[in-house]
N, C-alpha and C positions, 0 to 999 in steps of 0.2 A: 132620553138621556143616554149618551153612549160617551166612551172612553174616558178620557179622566178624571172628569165632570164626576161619573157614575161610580169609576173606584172608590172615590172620595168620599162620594156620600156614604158608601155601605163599609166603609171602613174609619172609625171613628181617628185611629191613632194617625192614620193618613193628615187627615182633618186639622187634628193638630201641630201636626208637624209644618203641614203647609202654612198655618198661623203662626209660626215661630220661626219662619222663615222669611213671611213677609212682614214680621215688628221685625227683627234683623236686620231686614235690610230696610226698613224706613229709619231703624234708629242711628246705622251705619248713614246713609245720607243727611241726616239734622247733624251728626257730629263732626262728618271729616266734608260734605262738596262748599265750597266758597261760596256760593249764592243764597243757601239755606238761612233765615234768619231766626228758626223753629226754636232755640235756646237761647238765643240772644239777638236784641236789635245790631245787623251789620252790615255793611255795605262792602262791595267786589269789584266797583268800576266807578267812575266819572258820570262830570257831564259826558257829554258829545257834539256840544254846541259848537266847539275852538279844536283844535287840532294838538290838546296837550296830555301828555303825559305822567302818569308820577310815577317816579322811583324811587323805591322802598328797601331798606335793608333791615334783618333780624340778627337776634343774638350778641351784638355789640353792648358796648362800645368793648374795643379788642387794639391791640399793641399794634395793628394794623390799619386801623380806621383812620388815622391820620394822611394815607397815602391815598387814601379813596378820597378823602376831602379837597383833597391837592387837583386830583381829578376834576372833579366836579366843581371847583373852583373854577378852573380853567376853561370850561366849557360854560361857564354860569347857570348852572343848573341843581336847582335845590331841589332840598331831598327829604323824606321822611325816615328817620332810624325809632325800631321800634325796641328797646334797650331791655335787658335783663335787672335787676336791679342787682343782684350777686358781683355782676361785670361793674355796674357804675359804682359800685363801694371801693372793687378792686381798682378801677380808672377812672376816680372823678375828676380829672382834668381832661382826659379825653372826653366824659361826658360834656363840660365844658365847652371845647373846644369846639363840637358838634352844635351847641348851642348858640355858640359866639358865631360861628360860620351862618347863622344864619336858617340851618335847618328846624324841621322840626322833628320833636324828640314824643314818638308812644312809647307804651306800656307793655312789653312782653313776659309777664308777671317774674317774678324774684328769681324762681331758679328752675325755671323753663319746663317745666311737670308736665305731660300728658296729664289733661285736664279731666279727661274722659275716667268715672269710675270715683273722681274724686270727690269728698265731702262740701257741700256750700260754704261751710267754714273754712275749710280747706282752701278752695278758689278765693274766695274773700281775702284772704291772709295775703296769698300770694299777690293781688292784686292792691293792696292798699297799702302793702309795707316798698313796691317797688314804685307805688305814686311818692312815700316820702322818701325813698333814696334818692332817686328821679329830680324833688322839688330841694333838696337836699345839696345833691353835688349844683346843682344848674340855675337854680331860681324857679326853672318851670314846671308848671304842675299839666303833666298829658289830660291831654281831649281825646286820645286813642287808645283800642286796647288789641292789638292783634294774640291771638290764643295762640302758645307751640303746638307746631303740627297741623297747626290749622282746626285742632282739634277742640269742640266743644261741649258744655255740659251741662246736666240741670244744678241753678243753682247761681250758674254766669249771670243769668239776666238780671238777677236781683242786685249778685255785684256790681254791675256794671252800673244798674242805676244808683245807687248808693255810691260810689264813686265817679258819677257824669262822666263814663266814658262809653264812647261810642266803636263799636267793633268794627275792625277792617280788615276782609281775608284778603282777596288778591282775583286779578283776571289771570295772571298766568303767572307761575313759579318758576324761577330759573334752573332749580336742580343744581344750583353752583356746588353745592358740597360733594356731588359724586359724578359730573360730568364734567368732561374736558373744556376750553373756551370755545372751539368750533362750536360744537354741540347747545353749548348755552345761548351765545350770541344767536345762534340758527332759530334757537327756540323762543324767545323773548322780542325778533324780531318779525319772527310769526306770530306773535298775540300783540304786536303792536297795533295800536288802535287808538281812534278819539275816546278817550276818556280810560285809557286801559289803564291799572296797578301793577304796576309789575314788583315781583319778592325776588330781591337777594341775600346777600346774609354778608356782612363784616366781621362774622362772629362764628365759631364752629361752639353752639352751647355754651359751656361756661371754660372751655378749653383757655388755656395761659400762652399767650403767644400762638395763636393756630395760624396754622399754614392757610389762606386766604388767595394763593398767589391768581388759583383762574377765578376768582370772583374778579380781583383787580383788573387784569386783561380782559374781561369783558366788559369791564365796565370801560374801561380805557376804551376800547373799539367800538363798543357800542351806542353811545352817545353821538359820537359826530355822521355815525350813519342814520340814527334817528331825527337827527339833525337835516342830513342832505336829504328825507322825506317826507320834511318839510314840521315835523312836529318841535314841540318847546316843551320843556319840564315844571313842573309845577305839585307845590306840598301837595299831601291829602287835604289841607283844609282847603285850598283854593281850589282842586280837580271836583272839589263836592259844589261848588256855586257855580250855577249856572248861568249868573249874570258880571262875573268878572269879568275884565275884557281881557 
């Protein structure tokens, strides 16, 4: 036995440190990487059978969501917003209106917590009181739940079954809150893919009027380029059937 192997052994606090280091970072990857399902049942992508995409927006509905619909209208491409319930108390018509359009409307629990650290009572709360704001302004009751932050926790799983909702992180995030539109579009169209999720946000938290402006322009620009290569949009509930046509 030579080098670290050996330090290790003959030094017990070594030992545990190294133990405490790697729960750390196993418990850092179950809570924050998108593919992990170790807290809760979720899903990060599609089929890949069809060449579509879904596009997803957080923290809405917001005094600006109305301009993004305008968009996506125009391009006919629907969409999944994953809604705060705090935001849809404050804008149950926009809630609405995201509904009437056509979309579909998750669960991004009440007032957008870092989940991680928190009580199961806790997560529960937040997740049950934003399914009846949700069923509330809209008529609809979410099949989705995406976590703030991406982040999640012991405790979720059980919520999530007890409110039949199914988790959904993302293939790739756009970073719309702290990059420019170059940057975002660049990004987003690098993780385009059969079956990719892509996350933006209509919504800066529970901000009143947030500035949105490069979420819009990219969305604006980025659609009819995902378009000329060759892909179509489509909710998370139909990017999860692999037998739609």
């Amino acid at each position: 036995m030579t080098g670290l192997p050996r330090i290790l052994a003959s030094n017990p606090v070594s030992v545990a440190l190294g133990a405490a280091v790697v729960s750390a970072g196993t418990l850092a990857y179950a809570v924050r990487v998108p593919a992990c399902s170790w807290f809760a049942p979720s899903v990060w992508r599609g089929t890949d059978t069809r060449p579509a995409i879904a596009i997803t927006f957080d923290d809405g509905p917001s005094e600006s969501t109305p301009e993004l619909l305008g968009i996506l209208a125009s391009h006919r491409a629907p969409a999944t917003f994953f809604q705060c319930g705090v935001n849809v108390r404050r804008l149950p018509s926009v809630a609405r209106e995201v509904a009437s359009a056509g979309h579909e409307i998750g669960n991004h629990t009440l007032s957008h917590p870092l989940l991680a650290l928190k009580s199961p009572a806790f997560i529960y709360r937040e997740l049950a009181a934003t399914q009846e704001a949700i069923q509330s302004a809209t008529g609809v009751l979410p099949r989705y739940f995406r976590a703030p932050y991406g982040a999640r926790w012991f405790g979720l799983r059980t919520a999530q079954q007890r409110l039949a909702l199914t988790g959904v992180t993302w293939t790739t995030i756009a970073l719309d809150w702290k990059r420019q539109t170059p940057a975002v579009v660049s990004r987003l169209l690098h993780g385009a893919a059969r079956g990719a999720i892509l996350c933006l946000h209509d919504g800066r938290v529970l901000q009143q009027r947030p500035d949105i402006g490069v979420t819009i322009q990219a969305v604006r620009e980025l659609l009819p380029k995902l378009t000329e290569q060759g892909f179509h949009f489509e909710k998370v509930t139909d990017i999860l059937c692999p037998t739609k046509n």
